[in-house]
PATILO-983466 format. One record per residue (C-alpha): residue in one letter; x negated, y, z negated; chain; residue number from 1. Coordinates in nm, 2 decimals. Last residue first. Layout:
<recs>
  kolgu      px      py      pz  zado  drenfi
      A       X       Y       Z     A     NUM
...
</recs>
This chain:
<recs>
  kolgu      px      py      pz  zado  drenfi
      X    2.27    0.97   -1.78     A     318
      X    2.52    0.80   -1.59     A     317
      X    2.33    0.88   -1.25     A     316
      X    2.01    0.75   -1.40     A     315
      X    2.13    0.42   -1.46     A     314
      X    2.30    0.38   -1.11     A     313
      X    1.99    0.53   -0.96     A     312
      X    1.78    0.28   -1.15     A     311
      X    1.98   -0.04   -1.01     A     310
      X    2.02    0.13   -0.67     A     309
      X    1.64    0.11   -0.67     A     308
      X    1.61   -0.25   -0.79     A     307
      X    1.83   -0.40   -0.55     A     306
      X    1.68   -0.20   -0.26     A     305
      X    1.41   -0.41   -0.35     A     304
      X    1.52   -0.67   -0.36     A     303
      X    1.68   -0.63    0.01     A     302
      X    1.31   -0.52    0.12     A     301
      X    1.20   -0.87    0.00     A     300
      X    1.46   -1.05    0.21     A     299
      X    1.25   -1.43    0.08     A     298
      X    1.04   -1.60    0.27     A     297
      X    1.13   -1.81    0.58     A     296
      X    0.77   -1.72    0.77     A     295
      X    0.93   -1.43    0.94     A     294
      X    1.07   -1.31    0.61     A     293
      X    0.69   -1.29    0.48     A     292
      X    0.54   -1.13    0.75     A     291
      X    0.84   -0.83    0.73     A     290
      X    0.75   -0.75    0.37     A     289
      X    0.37   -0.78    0.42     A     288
      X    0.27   -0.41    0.37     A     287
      X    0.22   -0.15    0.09     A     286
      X    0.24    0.17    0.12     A     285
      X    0.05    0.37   -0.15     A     284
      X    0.10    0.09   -0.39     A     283
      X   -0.21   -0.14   -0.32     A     282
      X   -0.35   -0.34   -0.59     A     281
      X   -0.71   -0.49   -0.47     A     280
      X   -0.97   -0.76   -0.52     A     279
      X   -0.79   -1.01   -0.77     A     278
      X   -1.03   -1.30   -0.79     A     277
      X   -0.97   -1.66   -0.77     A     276
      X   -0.96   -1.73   -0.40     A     275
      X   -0.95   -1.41   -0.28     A     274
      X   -0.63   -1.20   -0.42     A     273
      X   -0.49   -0.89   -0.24     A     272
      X   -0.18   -0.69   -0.46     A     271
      X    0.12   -0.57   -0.28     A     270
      X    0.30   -0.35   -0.50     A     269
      X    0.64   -0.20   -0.47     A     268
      X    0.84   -0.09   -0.80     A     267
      X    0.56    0.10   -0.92     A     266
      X    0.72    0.30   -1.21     A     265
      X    0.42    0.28   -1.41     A     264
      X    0.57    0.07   -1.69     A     263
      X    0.70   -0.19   -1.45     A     262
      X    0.31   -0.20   -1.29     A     261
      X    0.17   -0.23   -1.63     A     260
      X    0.43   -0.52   -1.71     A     259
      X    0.34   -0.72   -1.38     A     258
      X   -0.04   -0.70   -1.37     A     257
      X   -0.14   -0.96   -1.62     A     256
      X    0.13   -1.20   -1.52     A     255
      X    0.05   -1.14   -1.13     A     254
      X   -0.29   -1.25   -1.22     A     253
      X   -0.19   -1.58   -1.39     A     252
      X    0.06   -1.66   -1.08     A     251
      X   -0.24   -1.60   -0.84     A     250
      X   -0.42   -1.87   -1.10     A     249
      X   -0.19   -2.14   -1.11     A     248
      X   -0.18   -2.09   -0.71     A     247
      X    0.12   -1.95   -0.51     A     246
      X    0.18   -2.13   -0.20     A     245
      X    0.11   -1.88    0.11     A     244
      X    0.27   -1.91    0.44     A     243
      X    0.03   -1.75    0.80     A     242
      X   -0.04   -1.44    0.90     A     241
      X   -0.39   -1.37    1.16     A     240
      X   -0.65   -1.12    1.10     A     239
      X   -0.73   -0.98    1.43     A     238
      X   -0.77   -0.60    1.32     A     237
      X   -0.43   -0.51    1.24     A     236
      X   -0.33   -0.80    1.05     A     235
      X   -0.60   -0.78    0.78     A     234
      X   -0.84   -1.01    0.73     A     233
      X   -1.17   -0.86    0.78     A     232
      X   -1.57   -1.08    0.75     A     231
      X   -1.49   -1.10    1.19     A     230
      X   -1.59   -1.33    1.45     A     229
      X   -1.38   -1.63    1.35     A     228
      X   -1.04   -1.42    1.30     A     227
      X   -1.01   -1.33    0.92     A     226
      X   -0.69   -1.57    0.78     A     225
      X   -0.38   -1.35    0.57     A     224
      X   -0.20   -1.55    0.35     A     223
      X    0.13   -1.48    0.31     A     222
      X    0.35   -1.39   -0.01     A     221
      X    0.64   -1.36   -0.21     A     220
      X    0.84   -1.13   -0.49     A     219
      X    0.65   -1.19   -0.77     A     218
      X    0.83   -0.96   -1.07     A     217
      X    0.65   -0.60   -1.17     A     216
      X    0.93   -0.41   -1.01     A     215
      X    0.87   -0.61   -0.69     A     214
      X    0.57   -0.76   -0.65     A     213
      X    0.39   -0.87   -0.32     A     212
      X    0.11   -1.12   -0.32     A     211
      X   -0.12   -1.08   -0.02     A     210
      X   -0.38   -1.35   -0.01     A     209
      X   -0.73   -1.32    0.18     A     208
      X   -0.74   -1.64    0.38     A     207
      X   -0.97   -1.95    0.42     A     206
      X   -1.24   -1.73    0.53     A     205
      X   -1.21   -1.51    0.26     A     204
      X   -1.31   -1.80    0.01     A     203
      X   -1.66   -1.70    0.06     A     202
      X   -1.68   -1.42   -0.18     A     201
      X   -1.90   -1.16   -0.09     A     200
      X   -1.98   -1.04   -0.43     A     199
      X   -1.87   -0.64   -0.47     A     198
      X   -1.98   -0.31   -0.35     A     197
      X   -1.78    0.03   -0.37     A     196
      X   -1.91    0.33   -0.24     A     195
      X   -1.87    0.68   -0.41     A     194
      X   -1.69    0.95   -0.23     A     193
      X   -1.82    1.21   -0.02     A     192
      X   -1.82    0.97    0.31     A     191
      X   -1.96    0.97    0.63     A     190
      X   -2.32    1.09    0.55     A     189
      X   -2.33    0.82    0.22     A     188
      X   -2.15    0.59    0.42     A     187
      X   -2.43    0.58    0.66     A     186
      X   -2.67    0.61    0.45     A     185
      X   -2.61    0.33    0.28     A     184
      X   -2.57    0.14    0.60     A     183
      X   -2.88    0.21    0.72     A     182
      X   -3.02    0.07    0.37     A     181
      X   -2.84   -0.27    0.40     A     180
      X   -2.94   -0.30    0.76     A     179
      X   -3.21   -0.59    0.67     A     178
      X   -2.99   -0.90    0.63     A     177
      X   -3.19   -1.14    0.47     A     176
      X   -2.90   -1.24    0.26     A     175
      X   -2.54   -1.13    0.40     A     174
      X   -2.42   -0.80    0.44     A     173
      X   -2.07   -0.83    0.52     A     172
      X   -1.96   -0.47    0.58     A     171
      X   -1.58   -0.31    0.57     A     170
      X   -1.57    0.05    0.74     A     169
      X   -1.22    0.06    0.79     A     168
      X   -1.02   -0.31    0.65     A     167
      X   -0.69   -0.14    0.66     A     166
      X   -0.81    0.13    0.40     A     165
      X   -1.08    0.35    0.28     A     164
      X   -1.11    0.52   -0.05     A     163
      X   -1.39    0.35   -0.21     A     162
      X   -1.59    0.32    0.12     A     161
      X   -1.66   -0.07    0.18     A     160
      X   -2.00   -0.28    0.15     A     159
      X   -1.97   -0.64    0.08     A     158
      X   -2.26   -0.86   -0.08     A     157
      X   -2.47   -1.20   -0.04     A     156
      X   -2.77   -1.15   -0.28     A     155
      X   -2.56   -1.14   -0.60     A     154
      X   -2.90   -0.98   -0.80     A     153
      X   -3.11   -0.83   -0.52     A     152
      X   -2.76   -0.70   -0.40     A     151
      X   -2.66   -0.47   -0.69     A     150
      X   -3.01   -0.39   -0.75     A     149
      X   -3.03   -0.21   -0.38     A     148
      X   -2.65   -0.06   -0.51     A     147
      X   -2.83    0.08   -0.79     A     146
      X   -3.12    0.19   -0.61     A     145
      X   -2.91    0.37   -0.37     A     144
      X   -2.67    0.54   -0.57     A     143
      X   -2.35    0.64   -0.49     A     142
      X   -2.14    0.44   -0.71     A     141
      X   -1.86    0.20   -0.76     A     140
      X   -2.02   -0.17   -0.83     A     139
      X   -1.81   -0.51   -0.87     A     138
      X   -1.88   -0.86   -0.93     A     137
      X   -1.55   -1.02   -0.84     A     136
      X   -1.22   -0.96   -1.03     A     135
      X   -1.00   -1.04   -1.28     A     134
      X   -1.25   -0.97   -1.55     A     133
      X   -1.24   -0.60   -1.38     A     132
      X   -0.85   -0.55   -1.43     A     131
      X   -0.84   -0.19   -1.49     A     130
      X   -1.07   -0.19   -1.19     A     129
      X   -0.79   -0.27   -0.99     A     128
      X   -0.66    0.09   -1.05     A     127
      X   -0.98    0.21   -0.84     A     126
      X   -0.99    0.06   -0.51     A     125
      X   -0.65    0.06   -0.45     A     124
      X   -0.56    0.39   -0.57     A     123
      X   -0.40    0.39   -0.90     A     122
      X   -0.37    0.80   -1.03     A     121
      X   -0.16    0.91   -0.72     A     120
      X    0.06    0.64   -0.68     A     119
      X    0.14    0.68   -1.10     A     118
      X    0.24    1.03   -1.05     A     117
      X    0.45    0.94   -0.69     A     116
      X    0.65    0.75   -0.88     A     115
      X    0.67    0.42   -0.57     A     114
      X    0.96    0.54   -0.45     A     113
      X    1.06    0.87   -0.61     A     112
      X    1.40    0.86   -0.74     A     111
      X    1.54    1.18   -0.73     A     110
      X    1.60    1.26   -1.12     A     109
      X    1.26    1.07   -1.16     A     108
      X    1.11    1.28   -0.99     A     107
      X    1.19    1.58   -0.84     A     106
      X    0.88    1.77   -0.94     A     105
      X    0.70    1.48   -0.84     A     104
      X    0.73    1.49   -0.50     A     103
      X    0.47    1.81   -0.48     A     102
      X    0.24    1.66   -0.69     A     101
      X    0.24    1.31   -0.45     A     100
      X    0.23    1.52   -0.16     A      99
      X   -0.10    1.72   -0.28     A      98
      X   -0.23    1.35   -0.32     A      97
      X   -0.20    1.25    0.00     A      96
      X   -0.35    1.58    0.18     A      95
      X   -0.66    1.58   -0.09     A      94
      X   -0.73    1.21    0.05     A      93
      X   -0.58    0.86    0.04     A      92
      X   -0.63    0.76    0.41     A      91
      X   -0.34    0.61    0.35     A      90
      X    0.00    0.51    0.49     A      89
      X    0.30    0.72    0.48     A      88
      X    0.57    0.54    0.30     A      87
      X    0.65    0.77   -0.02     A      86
      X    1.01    0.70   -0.01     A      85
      X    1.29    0.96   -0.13     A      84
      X    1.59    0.83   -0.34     A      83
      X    1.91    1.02   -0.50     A      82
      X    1.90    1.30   -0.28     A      81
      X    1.95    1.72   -0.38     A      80
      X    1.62    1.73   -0.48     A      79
      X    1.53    1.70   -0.18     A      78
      X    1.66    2.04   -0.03     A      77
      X    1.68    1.97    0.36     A      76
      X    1.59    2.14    0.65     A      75
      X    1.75    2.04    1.00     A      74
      X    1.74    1.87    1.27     A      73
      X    2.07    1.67    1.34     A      72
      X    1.95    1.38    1.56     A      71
      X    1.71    1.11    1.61     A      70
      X    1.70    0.79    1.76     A      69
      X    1.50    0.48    1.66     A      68
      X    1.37    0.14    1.80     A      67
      X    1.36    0.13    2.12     A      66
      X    1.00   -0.03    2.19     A      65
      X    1.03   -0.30    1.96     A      64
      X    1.42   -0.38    1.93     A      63
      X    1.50   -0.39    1.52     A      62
      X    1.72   -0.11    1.57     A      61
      X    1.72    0.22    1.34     A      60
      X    1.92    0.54    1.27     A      59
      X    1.79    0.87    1.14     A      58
      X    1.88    1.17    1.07     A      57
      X    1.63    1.43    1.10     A      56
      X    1.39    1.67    0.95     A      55
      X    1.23    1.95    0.77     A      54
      X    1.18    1.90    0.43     A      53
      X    1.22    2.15    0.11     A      52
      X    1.09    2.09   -0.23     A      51
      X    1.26    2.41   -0.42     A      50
      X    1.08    2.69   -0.63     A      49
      X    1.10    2.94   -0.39     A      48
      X    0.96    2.72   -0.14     A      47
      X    0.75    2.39   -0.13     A      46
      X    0.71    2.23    0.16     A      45
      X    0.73    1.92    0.35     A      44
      X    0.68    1.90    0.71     A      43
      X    0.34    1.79    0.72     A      42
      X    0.47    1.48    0.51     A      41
      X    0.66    1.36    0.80     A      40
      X    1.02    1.38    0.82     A      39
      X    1.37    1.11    0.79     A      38
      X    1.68    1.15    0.62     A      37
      X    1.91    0.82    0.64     A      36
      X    2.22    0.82    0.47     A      35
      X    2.26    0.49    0.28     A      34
      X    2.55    0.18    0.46     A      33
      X    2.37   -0.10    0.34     A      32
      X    2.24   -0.22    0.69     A      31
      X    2.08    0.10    0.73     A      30
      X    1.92    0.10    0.41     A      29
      X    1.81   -0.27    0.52     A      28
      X    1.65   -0.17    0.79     A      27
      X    1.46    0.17    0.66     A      26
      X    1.33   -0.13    0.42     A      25
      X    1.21   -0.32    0.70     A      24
      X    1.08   -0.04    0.91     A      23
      X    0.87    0.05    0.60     A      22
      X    0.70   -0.24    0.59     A      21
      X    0.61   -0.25    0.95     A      20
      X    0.50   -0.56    1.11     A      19
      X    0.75   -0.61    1.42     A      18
      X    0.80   -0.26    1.39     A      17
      X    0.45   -0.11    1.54     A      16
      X    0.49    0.26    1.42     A      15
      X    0.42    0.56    1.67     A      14
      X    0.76    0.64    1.73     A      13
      X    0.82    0.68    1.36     A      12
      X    0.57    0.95    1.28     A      11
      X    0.40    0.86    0.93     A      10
      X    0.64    0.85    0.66     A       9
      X    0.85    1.01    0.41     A       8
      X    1.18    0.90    0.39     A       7
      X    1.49    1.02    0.27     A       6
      X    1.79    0.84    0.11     A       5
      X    2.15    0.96    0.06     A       4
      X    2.31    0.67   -0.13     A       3
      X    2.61    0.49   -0.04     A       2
      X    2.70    0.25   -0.34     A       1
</recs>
């Protein structure tokens, strides 16, 4: 079943493809025959009552360096495809979420991929705390004392902007470490948002875990080991990949999260566990699809193409 697809993402040329979620996906789209529409989300508009896109076509190769080419620029009327992916990564600000409004007035007749209503109200940092007693000792807030409290009590803490992402602006502040209160105002002049702080938990330096689920299901995962000199894990800033094996607990917390991540339409999740707590649910644009194949995984971006030509089937014969 060809399907004409667009996706919304950052600027392809500037992608590094031998990590890229979305490269793997825009792969196997490719591989399955789908037309291929590609823009950035400062191209999209809204005019006269129709959500229109300036872009290109698009075909890919899996050759770092060479890995695209454009042609045939032109404006398109999305409503007019059966899928569009919401790939661009975070920071999750007023720019992201005006994209996510604007995408779902299409949605669900286009497919949006992840629903761009349920993207917009589960940011990492905050849908996980519908899941609190999954978690680590948490505080969101903007209040000096209250984080000061925060630490007296737990003692060895992390620091992190609610709304950050790729590991930005992550602090270890371990006991008798006396920058705590530079660092609160720090983020306080940096960012308008409240501040998350949580319970350092140890485990990290035996791997933060990415589970990835597909329409609610496990799909696979690595582990994902902080380099020696660093409290961060992820990929990007020295973390390095290795195989995960599924604990009795990871597979506990993917139980509790797969139905309400069906429900919300959220057919790509990659959710972040530390030893046994949950510690975030990403499904802005999630990563770890290509991590896991290279590590004999399973095709995750061919199940989930499953899964969206599933629900376009079913909403075509509607």
């Amino acid at each position: 079943m060809a399907l004409k697809v667009a996706f919304q993402m950052d600027p392809i040329e500037r992608i590094d493809i031998r990590g890229d979620s979305t490269f793997a996906l825009l792969l196997e789209a490719q591989w399955r025959g789908h037309d291929v529409f590609y823009y950035t989300p400062n191209n999209l508009s809204l005019r006269d009552g129709k959500l229109i896109a300036l872009g290109h076509s698009l075909t890919v190769e899996d050759k770092p360096g060479d890995h695209y080419r454009l042609a045939h620029q032109r404006e398109e009327d999305l409503s007019k495809f059966d899928v569009v992916h919401l790939r661009q990564d975070p920071p999750f600000d007023m720019a992201y979420i005006t994209t996510t409004h604007l995408l779902e007035r299409i949605h669900p007749k286009t497919l949006v991929v992840n629903n761009p209503a349920a993207v917009r109200n589960a940011p990492e940092k905050v849908f996980v705390l519908d899941f609190l007693d999954l978690m680590p000792p948490t505080l969101v807030t903007r209040s000096p004392d209250a984080i000061r409290a925060f630490r007296d009590e737990h003692k060895d803490i992390v620091v992190k902007p609610l709304y950050g992402n790729g590991g930005a602006a992550v602090f270890h502040v371990p006991p008798g470490d006396t920058n705590l209160n530079s660092l609160i105002e720090l983020l306080g002049m940096t960012f308008r948002e409240p501040i998350m702080v949580q319970r350092y938990l140890p485990e990290v330096r035996g791997g933060d875990k990415r589970i990835i689920l597909v329409d609610g299901e496990i799909a696979g995962a690595i582990n994902r080991v902080p380099a020696p000199d660093d409290t961060r894990s992820n990929l990007h800033v020295g973390g390095r990949a290795e195989p995960a094996t599924l604990t009795p607990r990871d597979k506990e917390i993917c139980a509790r999260l797969g139905p309400e991540l069906k429900k919300r339409g959220l057919i790509f999740v990659g959710i972040d566990v530390i030893g046994d707590y949950l510690t975030e649910i990403n499904v802005t644009s999630p990563t770890g699809i290509r991590q896991v194949a290279q590590f004999g995984g399973p095709d995750i971006a061919a199940m989930i193409w499953d899964v969206i030509e599933a629900k376009v089937k079913r909403e075509k014969k509607r």
